[in-house]
mmCIF file of the N, C-alpha and C atoms, coordinates in Angstrom:
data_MODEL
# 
_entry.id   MODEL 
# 
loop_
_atom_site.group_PDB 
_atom_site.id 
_atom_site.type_symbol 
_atom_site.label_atom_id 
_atom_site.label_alt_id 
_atom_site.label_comp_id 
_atom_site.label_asym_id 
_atom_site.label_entity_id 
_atom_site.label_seq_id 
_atom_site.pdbx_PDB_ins_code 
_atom_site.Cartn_x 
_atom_site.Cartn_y 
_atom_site.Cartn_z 
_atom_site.occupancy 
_atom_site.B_iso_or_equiv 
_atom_site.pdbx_formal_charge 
_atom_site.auth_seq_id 
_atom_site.auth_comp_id 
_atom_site.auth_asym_id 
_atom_site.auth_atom_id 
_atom_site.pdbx_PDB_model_num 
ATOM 1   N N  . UNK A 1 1  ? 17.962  -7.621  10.608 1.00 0.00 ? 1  UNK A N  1 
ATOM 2   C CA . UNK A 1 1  ? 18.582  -6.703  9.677  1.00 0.00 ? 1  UNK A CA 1 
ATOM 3   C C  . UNK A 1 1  ? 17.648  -5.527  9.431  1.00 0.00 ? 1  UNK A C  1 
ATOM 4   N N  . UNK A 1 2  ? 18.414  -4.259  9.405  1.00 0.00 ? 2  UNK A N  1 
ATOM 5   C CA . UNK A 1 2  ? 17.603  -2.914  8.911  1.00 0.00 ? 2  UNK A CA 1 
ATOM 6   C C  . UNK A 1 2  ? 17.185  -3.363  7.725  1.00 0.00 ? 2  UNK A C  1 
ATOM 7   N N  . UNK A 1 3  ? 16.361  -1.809  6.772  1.00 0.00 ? 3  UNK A N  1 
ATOM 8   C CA . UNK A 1 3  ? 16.240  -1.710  5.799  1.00 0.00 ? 3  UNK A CA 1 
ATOM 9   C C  . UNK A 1 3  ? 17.848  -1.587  4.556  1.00 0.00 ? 3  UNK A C  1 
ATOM 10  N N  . UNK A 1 4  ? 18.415  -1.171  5.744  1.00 0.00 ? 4  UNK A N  1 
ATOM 11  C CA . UNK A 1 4  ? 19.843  -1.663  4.634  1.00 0.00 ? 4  UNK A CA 1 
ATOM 12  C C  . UNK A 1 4  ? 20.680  -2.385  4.709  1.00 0.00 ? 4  UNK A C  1 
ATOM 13  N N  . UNK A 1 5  ? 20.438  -3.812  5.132  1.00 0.00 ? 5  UNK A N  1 
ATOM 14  C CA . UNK A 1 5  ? 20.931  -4.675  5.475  1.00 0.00 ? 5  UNK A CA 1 
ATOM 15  C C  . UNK A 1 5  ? 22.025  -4.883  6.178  1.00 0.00 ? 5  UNK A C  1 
ATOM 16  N N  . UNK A 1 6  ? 21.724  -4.393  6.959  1.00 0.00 ? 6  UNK A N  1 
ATOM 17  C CA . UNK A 1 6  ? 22.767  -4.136  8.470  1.00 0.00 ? 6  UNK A CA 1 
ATOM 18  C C  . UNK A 1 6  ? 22.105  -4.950  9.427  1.00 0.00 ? 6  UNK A C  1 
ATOM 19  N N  . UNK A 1 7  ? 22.922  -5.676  10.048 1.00 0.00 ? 7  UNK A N  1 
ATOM 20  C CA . UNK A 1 7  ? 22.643  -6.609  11.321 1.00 0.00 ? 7  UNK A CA 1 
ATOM 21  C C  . UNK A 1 7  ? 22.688  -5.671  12.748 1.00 0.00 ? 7  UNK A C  1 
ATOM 22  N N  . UNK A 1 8  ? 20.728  -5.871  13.436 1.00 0.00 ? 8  UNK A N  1 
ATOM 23  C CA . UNK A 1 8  ? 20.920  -4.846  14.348 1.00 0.00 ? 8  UNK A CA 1 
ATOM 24  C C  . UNK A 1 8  ? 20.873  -5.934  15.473 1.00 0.00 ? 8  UNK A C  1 
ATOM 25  N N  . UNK A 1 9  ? 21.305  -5.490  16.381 1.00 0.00 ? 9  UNK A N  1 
ATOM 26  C CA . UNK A 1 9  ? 21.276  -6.225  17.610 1.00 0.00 ? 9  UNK A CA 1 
ATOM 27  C C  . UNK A 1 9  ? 20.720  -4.927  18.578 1.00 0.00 ? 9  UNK A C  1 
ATOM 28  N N  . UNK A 1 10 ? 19.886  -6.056  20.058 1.00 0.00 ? 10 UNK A N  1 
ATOM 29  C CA . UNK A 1 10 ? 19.739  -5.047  21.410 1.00 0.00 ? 10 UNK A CA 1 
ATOM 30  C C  . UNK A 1 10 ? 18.523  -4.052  20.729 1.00 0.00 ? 10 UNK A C  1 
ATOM 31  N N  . UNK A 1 11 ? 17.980  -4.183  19.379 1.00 0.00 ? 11 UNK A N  1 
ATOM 32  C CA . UNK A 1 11 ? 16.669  -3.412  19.318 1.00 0.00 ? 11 UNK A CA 1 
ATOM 33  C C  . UNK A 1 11 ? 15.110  -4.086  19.132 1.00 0.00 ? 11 UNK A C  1 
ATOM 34  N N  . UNK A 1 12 ? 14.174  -4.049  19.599 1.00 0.00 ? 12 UNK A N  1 
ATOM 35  C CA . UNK A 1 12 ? 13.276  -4.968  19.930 1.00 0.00 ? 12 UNK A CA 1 
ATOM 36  C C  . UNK A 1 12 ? 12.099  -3.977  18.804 1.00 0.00 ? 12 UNK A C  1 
ATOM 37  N N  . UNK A 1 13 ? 11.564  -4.748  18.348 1.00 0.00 ? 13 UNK A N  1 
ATOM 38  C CA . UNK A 1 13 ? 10.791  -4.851  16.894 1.00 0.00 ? 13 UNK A CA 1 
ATOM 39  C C  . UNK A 1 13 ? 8.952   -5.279  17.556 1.00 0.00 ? 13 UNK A C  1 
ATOM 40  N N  . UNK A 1 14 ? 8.174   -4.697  17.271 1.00 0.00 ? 14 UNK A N  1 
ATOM 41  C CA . UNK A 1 14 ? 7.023   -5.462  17.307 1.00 0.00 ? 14 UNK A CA 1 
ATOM 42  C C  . UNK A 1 14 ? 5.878   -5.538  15.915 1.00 0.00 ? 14 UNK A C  1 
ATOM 43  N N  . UNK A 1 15 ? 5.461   -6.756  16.143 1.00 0.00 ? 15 UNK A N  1 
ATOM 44  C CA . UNK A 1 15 ? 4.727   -7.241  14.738 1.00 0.00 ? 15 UNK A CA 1 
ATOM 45  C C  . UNK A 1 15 ? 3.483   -7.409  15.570 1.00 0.00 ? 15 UNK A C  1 
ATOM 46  N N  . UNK A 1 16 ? 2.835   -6.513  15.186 1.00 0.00 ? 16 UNK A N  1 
ATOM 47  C CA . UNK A 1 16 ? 1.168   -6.993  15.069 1.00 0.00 ? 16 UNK A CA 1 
ATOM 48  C C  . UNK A 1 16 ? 0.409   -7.782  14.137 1.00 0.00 ? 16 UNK A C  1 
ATOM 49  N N  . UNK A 1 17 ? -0.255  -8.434  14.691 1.00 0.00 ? 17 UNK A N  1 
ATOM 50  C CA . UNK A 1 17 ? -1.576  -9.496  14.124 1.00 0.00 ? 17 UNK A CA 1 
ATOM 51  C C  . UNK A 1 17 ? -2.509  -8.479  13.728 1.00 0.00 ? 17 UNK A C  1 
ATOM 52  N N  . UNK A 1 18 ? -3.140  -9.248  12.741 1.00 0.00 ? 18 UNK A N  1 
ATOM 53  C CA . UNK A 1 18 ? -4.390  -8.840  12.504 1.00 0.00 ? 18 UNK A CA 1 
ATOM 54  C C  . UNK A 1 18 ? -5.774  -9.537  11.401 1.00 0.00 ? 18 UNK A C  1 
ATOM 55  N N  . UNK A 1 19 ? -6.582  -9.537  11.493 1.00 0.00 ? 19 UNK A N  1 
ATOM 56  C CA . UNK A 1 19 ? -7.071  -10.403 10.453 1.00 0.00 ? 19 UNK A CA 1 
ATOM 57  C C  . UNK A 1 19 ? -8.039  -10.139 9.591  1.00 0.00 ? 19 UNK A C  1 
ATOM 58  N N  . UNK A 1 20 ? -7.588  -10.003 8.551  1.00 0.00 ? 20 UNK A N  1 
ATOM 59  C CA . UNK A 1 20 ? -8.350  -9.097  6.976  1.00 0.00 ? 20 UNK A CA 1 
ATOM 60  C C  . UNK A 1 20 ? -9.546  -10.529 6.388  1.00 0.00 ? 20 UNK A C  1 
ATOM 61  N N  . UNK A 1 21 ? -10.613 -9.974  6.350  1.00 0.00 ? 21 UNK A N  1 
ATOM 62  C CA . UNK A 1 21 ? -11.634 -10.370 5.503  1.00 0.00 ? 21 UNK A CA 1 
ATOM 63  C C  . UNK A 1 21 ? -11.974 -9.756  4.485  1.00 0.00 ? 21 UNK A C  1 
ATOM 64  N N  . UNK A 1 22 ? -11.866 -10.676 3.248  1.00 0.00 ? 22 UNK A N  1 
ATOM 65  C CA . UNK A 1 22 ? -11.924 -10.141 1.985  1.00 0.00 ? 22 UNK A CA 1 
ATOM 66  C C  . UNK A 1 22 ? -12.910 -10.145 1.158  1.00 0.00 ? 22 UNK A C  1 
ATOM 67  N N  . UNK A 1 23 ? -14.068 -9.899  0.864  1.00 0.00 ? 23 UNK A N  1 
ATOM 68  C CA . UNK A 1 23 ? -15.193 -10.309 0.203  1.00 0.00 ? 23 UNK A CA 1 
ATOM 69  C C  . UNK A 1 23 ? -14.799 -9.746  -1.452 1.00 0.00 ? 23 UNK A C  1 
ATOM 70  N N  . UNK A 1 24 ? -16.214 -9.881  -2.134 1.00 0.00 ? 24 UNK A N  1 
ATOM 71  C CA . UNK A 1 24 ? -15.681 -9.012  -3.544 1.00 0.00 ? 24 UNK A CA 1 
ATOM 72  C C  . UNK A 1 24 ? -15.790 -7.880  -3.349 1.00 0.00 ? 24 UNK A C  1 
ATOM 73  N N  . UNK A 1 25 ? -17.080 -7.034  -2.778 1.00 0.00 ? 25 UNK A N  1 
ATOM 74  C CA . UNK A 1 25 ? -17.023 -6.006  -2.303 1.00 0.00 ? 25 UNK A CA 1 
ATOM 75  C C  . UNK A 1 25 ? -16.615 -4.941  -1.491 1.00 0.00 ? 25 UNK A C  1 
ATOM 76  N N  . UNK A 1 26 ? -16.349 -5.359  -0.210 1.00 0.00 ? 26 UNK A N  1 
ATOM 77  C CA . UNK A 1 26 ? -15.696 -5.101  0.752  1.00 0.00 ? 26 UNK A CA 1 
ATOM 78  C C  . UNK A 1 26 ? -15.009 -5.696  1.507  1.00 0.00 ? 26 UNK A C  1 
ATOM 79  N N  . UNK A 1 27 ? -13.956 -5.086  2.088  1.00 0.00 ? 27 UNK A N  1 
ATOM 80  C CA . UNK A 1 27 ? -12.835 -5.659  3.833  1.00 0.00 ? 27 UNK A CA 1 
ATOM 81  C C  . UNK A 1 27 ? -12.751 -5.138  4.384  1.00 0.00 ? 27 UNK A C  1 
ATOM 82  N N  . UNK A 1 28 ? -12.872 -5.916  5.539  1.00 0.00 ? 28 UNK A N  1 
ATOM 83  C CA . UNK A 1 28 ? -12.761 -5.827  7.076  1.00 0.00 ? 28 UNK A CA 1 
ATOM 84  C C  . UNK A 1 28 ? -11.403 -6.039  7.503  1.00 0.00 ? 28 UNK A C  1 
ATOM 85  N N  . UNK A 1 29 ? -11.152 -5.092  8.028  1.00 0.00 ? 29 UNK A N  1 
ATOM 86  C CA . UNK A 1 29 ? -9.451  -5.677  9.115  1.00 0.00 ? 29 UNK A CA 1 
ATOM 87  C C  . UNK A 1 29 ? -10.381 -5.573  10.389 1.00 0.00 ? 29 UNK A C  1 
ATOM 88  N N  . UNK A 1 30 ? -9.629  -6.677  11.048 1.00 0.00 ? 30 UNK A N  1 
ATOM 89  C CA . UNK A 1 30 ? -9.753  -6.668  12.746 1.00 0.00 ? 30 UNK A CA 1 
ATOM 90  C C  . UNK A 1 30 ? -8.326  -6.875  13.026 1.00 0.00 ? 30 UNK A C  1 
ATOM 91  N N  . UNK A 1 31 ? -8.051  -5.572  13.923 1.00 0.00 ? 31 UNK A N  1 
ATOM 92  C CA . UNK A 1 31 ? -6.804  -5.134  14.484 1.00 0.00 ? 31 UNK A CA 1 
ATOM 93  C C  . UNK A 1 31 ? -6.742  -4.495  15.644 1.00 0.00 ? 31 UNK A C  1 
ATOM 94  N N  . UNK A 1 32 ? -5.473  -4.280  16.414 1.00 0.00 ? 32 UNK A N  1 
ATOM 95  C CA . UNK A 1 32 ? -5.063  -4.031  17.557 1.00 0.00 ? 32 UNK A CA 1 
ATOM 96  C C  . UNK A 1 32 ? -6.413  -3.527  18.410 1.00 0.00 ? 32 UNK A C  1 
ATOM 97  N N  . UNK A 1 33 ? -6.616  -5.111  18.680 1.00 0.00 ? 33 UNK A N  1 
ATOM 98  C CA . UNK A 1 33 ? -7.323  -5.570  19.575 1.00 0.00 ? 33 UNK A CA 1 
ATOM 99  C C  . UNK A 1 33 ? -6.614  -6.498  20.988 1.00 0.00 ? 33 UNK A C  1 
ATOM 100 N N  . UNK A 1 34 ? -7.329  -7.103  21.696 1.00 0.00 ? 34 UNK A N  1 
ATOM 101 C CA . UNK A 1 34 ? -6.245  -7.354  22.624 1.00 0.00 ? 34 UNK A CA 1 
ATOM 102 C C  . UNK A 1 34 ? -6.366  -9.291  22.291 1.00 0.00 ? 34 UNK A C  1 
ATOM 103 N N  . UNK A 1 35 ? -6.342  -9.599  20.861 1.00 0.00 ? 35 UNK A N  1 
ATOM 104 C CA . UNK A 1 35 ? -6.488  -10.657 20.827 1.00 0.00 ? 35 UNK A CA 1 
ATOM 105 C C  . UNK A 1 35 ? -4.816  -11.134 20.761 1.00 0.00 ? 35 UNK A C  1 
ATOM 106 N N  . UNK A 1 36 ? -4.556  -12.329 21.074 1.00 0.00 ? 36 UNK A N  1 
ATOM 107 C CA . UNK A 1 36 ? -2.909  -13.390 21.315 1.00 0.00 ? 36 UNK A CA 1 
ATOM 108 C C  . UNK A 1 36 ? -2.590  -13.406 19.884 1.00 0.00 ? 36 UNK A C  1 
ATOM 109 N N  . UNK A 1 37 ? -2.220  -13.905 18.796 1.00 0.00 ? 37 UNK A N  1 
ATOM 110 C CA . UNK A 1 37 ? -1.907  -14.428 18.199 1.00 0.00 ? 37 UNK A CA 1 
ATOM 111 C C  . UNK A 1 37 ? -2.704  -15.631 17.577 1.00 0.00 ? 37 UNK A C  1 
ATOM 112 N N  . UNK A 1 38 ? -2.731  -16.175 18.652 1.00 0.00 ? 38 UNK A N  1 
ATOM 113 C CA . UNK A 1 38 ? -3.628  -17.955 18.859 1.00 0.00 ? 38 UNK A CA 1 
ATOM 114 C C  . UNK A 1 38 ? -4.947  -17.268 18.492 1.00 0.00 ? 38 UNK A C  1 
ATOM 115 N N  . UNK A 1 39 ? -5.463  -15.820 19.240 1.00 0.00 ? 39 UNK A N  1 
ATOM 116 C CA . UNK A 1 39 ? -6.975  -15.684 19.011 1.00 0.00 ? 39 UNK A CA 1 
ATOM 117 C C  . UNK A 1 39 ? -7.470  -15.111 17.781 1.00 0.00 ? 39 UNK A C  1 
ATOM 118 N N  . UNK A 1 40 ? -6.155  -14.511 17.239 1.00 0.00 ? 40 UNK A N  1 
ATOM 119 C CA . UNK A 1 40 ? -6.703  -14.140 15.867 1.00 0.00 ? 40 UNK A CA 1 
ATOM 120 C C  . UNK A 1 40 ? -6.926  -15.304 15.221 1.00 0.00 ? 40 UNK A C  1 
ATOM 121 N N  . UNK A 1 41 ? -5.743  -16.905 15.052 1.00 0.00 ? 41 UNK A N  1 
ATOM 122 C CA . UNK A 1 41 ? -6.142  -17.879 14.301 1.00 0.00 ? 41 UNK A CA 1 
ATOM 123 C C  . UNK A 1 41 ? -7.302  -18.315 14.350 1.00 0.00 ? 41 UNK A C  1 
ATOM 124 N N  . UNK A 1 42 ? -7.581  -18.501 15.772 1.00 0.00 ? 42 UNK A N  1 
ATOM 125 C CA . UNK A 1 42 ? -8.874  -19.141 16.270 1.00 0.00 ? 42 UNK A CA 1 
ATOM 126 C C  . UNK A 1 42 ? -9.833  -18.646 15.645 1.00 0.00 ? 42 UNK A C  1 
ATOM 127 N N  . UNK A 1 43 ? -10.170 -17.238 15.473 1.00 0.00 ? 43 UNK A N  1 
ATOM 128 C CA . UNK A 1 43 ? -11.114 -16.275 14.809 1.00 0.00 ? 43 UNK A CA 1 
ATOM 129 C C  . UNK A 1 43 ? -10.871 -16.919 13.772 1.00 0.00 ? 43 UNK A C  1 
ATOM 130 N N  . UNK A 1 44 ? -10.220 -16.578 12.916 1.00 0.00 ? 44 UNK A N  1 
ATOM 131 C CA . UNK A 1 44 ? -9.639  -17.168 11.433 1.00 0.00 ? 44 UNK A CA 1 
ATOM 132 C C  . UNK A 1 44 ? -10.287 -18.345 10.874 1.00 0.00 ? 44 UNK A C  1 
ATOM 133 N N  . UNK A 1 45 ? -10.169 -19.176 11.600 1.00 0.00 ? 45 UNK A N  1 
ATOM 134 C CA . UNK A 1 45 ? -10.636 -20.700 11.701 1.00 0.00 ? 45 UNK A CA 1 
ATOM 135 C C  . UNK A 1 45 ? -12.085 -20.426 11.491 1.00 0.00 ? 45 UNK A C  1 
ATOM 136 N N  . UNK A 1 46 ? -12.600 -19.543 12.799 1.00 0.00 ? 46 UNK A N  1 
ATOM 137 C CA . UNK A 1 46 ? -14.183 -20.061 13.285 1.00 0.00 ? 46 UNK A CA 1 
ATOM 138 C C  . UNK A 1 46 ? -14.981 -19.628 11.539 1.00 0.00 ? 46 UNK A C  1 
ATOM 139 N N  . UNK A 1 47 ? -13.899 -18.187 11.435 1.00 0.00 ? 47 UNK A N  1 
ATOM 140 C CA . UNK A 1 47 ? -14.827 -17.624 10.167 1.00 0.00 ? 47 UNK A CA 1 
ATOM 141 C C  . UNK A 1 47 ? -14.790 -18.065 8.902  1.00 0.00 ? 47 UNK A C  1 
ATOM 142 N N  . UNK A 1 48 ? -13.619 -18.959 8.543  1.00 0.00 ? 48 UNK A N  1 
ATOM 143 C CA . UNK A 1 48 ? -13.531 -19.624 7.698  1.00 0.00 ? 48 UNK A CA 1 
ATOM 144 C C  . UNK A 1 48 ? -13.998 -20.911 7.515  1.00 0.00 ? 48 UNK A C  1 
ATOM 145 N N  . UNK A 1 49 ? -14.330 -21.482 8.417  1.00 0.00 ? 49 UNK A N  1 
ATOM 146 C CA . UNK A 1 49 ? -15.489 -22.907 8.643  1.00 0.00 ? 49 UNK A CA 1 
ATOM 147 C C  . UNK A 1 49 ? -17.203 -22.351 8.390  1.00 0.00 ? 49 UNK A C  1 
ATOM 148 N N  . UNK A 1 50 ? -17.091 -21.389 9.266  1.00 0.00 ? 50 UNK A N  1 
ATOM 149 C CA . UNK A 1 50 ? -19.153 -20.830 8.838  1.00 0.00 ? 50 UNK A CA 1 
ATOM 150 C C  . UNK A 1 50 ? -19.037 -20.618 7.747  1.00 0.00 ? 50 UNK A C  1 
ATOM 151 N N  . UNK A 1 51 ? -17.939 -19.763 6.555  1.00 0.00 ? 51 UNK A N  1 
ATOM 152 C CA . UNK A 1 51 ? -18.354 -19.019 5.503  1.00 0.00 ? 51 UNK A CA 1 
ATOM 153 C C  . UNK A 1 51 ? -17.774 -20.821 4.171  1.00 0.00 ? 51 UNK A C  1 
ATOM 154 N N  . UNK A 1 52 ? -17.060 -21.551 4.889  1.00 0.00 ? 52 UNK A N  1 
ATOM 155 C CA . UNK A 1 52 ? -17.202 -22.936 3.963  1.00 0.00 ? 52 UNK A CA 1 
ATOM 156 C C  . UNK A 1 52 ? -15.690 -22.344 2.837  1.00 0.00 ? 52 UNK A C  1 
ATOM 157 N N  . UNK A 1 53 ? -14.830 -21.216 3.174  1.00 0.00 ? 53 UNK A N  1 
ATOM 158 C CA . UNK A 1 53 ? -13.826 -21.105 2.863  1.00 0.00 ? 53 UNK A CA 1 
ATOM 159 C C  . UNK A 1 53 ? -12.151 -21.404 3.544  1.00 0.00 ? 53 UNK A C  1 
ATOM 160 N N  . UNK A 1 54 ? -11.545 -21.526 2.673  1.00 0.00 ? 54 UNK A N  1 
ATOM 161 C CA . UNK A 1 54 ? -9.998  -21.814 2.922  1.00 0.00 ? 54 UNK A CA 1 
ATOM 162 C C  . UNK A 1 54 ? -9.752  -20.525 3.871  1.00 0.00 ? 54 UNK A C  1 
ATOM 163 N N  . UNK A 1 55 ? -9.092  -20.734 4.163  1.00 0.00 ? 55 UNK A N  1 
ATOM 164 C CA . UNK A 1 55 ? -8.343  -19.518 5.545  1.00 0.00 ? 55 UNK A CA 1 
ATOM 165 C C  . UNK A 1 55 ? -6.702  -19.254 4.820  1.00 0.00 ? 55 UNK A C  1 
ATOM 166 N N  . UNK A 1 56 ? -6.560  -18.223 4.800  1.00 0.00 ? 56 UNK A N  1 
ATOM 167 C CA . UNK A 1 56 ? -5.189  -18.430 3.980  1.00 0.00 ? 56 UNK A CA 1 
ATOM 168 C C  . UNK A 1 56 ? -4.116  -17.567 4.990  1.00 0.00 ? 56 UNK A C  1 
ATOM 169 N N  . UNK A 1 57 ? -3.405  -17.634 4.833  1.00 0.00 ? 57 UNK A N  1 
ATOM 170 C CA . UNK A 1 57 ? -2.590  -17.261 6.133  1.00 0.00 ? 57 UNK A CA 1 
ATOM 171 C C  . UNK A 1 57 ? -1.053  -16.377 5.605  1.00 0.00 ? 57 UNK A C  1 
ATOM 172 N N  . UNK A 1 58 ? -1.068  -15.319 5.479  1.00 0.00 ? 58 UNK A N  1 
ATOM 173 C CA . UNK A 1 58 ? -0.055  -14.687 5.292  1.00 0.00 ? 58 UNK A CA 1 
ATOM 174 C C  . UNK A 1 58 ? 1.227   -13.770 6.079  1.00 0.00 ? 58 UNK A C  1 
ATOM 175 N N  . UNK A 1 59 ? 2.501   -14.252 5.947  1.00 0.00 ? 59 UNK A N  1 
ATOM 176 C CA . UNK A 1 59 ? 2.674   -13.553 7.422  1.00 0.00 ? 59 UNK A CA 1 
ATOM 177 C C  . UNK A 1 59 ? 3.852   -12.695 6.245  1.00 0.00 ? 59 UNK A C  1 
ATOM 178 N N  . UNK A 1 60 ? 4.328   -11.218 7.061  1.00 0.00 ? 60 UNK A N  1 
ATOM 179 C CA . UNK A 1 60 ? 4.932   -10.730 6.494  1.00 0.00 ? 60 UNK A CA 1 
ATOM 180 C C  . UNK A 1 60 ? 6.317   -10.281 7.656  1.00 0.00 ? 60 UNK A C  1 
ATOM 181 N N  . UNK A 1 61 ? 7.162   -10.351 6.603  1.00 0.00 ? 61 UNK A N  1 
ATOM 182 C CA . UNK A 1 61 ? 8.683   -9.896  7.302  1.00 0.00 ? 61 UNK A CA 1 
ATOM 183 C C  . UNK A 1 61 ? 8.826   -8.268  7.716  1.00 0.00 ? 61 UNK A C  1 
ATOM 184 N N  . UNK A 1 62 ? 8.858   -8.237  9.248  1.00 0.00 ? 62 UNK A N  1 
ATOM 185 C CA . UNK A 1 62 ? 9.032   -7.030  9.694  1.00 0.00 ? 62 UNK A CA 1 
ATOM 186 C C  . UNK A 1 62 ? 10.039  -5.648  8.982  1.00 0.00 ? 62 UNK A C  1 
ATOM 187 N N  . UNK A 1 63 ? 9.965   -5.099  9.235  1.00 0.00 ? 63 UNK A N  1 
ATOM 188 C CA . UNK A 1 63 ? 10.764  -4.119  8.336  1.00 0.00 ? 63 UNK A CA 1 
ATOM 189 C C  . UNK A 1 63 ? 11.369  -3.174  10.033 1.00 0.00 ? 63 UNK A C  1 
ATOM 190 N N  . UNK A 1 64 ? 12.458  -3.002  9.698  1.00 0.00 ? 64 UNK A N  1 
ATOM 191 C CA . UNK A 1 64 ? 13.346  -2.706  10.621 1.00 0.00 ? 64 UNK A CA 1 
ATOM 192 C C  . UNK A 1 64 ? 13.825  -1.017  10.103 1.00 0.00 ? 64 UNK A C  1 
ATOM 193 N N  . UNK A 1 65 ? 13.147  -0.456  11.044 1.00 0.00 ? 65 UNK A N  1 
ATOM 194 C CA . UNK A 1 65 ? 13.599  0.822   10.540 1.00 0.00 ? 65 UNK A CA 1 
ATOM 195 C C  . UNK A 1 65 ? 15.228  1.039   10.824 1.00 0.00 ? 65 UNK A C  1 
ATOM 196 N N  . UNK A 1 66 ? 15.696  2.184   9.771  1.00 0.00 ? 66 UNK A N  1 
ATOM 197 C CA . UNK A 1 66 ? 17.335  2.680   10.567 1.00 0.00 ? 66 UNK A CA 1 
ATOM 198 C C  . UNK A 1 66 ? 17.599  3.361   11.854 1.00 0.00 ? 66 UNK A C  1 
ATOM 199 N N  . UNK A 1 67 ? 18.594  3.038   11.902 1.00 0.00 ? 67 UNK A N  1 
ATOM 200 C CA . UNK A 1 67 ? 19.025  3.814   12.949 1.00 0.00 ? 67 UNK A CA 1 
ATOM 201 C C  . UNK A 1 67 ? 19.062  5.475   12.562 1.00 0.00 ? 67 UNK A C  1 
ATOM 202 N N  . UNK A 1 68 ? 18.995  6.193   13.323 1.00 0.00 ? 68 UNK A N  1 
ATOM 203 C CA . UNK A 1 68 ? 19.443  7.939   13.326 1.00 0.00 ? 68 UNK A CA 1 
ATOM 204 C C  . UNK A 1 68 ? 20.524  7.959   13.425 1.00 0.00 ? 68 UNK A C  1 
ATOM 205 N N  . UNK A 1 69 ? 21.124  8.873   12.148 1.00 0.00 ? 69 UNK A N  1 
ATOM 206 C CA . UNK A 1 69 ? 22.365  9.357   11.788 1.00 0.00 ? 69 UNK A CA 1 
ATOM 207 C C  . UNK A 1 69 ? 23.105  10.054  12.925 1.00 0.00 ? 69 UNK A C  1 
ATOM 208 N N  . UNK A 1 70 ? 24.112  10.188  13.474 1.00 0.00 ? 70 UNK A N  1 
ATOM 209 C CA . UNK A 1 70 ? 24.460  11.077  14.620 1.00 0.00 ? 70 UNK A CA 1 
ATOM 210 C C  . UNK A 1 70 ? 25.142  11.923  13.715 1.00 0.00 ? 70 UNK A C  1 
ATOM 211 N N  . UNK A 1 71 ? 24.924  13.356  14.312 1.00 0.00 ? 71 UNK A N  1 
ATOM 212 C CA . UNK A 1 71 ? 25.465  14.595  13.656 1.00 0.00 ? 71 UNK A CA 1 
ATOM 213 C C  . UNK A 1 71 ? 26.500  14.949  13.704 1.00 0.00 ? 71 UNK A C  1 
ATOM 214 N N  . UNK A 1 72 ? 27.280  14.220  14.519 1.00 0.00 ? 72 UNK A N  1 
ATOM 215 C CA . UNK A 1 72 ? 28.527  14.857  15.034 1.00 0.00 ? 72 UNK A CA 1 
ATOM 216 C C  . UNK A 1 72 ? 28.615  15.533  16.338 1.00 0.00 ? 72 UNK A C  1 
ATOM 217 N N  . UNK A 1 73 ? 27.503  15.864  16.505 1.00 0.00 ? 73 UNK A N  1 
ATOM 218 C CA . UNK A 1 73 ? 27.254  16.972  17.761 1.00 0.00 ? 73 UNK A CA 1 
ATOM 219 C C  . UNK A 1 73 ? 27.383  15.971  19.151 1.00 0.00 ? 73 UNK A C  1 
ATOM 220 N N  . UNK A 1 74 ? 27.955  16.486  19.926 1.00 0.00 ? 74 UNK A N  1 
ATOM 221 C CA . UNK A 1 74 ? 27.887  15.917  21.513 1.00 0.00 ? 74 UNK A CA 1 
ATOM 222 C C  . UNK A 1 74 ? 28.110  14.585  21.482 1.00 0.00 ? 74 UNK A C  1 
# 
């Protein structure tokens, strides 16, 4: 579904990974890199076992832009 809840079909959507480290002070994103999916978790994992924290895992629902209005023209 678009942003206005219209059912789109035949349009292909892509969701990137990425993986935010949050300290009190500062964050890090690591992004569009050529890691899988699997390698961001994996990362996820490794850094959340050395640092002795929970890994929390958030995924978010793509947002589907609209379609372009046709003008009438042609």
């Amino acid at each position: 579904m678009n942003s206005k809840g219209t059912l789109v079909k035949g349009r292909t959507i892509a969701v990137h990974s990425k993986l935010s480290i949050i300290g009190t002070s500062q964050k890090h994103i690591i992004e569009n890199t050529k890691f899988s999916d699997a390698g961001y978790w994996w990362l996820g994992h490794e850094i959340s076992d050395f640092l002795d924290l929970e890994l929390q895992v958030i995924s978010q629902t793509p947002v589907i832009p609209p379609e372009p209005e046709h003008t009438g023209c042609c």
